[in-house]
N, C-alpha and C positions, 0 to 999 in steps of 0.2 A: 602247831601251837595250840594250848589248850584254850578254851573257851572262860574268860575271867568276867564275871558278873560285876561289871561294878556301879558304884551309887550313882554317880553324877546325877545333877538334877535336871541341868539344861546344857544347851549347846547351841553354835551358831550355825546358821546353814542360808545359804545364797536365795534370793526368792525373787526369779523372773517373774515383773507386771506386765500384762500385752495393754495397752487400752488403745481403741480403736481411733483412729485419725479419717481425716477427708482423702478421699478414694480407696475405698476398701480396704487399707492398710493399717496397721500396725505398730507404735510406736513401743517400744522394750526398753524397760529404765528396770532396775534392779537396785535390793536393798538387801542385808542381813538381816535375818531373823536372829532371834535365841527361843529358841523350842525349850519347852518343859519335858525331859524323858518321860513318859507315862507305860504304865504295863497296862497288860490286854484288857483286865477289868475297867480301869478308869478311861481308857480308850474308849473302848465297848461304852457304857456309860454315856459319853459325852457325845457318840457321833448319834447316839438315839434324841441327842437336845435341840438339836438344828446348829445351824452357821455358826449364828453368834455365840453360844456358850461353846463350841468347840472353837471357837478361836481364842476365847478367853479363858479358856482350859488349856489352852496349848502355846502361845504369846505372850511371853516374860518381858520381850525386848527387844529394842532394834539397833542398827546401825544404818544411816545413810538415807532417811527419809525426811524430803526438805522442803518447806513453802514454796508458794511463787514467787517470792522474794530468791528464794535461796538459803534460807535460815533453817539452820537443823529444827526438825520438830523434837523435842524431848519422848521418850516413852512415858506414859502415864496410861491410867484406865480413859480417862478423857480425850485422849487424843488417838484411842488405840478403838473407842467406839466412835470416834468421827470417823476414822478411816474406815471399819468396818461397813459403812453406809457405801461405802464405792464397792461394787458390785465385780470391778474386775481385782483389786485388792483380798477381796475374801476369795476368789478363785486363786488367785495366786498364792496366796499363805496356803489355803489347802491342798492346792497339788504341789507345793514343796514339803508340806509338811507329809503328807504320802510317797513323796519320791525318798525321804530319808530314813523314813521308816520301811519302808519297803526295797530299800539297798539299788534305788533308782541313782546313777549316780549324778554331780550335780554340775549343771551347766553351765556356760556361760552365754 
């Protein structure tokens, strides 16, 4: 099959959170991202800015992330820099977002 270039802008892809629980364990809750396609220049670019601007270069949107309530949080830039303040949240968006670019495939 030949190789088709095409535009898309963004897409969704799976993104396992670990954050740590009492006794050395693990709790795993997962959400959809929607990534921005970026080429190697804007990539390059953004990974030389730190965390937060490659996340906000790279995070258009989500599905399935929810208060302690249980109420959907909306995507917004406001709600997308509170999360970024959670330390295991920014590891998680960026090793999903290097497993989908790098043809990691995606887990459950």
């Amino acid at each position: 099959m030949a190789f088709i270039l095409k535009k898309a802008a963004s897409y969704k892809w799976p993104v396992k959170v670990e954050t740590p629980v009492d006794g050395g364990k693990f709790e795993k809750q997962t959400f959809d991202a929607v990534f921005k396609k970026l080429g190697r220049t804007a990539f390059n670019l953004l990974v030389d800015k730190g965390d937060d601007a490659f996340i906000d270069g790279i995070l258009e949107g989500w599905d399935g992330i929810k208060d302690e309530d249980g109420k959907d949080i909306p995507f917004s830039q406001k709600a997308r820099k509170d999360l970024c303040d959670d330390s295991c949240f920014v590891k998680a968006v960026i090793r999903a977002y290097s497993d989908s670019v790098l043809g990691e495939p995606a887990k459950n």
